[in-house]
LUMBAZA-273107 format. One line per field, with one value per residue (C-alpha): residue number from 1; x, y, z; residue in three letters. Coordinates in steps of 0.05 Angstrom, whole numbers. Example, Ala and Ser with C-alpha at 12.3 -4.5 7.8 and 13.67 -1.06 7.14 Angstrom:
# LUMBAZA-273107
seq	[1, 2] .
x	[246, 273] .
y	[-90, -21] .
z	[156, 143] .
type	[ALA, SER] .
//
This chain:
# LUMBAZA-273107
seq	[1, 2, 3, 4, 5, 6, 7, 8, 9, 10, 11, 12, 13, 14, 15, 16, 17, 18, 19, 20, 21, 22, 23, 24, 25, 26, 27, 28, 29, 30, 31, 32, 33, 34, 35, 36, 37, 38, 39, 40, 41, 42, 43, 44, 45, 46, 47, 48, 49, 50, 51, 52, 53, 54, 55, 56, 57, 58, 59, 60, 61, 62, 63, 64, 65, 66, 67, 68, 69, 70, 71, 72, 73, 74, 75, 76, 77, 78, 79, 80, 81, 82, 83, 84, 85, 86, 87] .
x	[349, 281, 246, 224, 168, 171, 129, 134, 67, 101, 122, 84, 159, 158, 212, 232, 298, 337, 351, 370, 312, 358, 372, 330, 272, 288, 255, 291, 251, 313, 267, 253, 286, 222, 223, 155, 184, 158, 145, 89, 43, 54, 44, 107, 133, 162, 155, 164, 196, 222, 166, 157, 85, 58, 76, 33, -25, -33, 4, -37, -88, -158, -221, -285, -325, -386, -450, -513, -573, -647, -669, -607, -609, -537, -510, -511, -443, -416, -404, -452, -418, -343, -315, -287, -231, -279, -303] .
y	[-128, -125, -64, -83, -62, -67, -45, -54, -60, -38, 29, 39, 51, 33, 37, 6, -40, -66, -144, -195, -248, -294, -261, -276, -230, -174, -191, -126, -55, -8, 46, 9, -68, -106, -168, -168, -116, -153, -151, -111, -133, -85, -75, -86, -29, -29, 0, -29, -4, -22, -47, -114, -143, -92, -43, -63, -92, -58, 2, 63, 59, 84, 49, 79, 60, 19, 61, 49, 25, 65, 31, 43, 103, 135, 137, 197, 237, 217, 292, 352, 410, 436, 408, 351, 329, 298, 378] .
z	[11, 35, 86, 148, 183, 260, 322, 397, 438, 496, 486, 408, 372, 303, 250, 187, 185, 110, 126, 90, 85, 117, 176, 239, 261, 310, 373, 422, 414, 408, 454, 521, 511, 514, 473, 433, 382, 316, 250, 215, 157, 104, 30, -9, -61, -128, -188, -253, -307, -381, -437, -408, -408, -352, -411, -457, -420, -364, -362, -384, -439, -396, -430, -443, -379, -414, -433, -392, -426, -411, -355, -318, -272, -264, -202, -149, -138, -65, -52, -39, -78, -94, -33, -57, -111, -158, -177] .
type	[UNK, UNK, UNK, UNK, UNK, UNK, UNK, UNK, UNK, UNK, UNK, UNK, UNK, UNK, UNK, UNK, UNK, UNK, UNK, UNK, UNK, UNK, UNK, UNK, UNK, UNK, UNK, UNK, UNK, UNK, UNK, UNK, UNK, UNK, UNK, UNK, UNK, UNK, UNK, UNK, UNK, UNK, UNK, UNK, UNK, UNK, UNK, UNK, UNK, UNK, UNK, UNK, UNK, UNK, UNK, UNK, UNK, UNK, UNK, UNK, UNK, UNK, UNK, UNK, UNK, UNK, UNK, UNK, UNK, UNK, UNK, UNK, UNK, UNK, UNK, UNK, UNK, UNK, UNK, UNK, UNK, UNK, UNK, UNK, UNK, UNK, UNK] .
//
């Protein structure tokens, strides 16, 4: 059974509920009773696992990025110094 996300604009509460995708959306925030508790746009999660397809083109495997010719001038870092998680 799916996760849903939902949020009330009345009051801000937000919490996730397991529903079957047949039943109908929730509508009542379970914090104050308004009715305009609805459903939030959210990214879905999974994982895959096994050695399906994802396994063996996709999964892993880093390339070489692709060398830059002479002309090219590498980019600048983003970050001034050790501060950051790139150093």
């Amino acid at each position: 059974m799916p996760i849903y996300e939902y949020r009330c604009p009345s009051c801000g509460f937000q919490k996730e509920h397991l529903q079957k995708m047949s039943d109908q959306p929730l509508s009542t925030c379970p914090s104050c009773g308004s009715q305009g508790y609805a459903k939030l746009l959210s990214a879905a999660g999974f994982q895959l696992k096994g050695s399906g397809w994802y396994a063996t083109d996709f999964k892993g495997g880093s390339t070489a990025p692709a060398a830059t010719s002479a002309t090219e001038t590498p980019a600048a870092p983003a970050c001034a110094g050790g501060g950051c998680a790139c150093h």
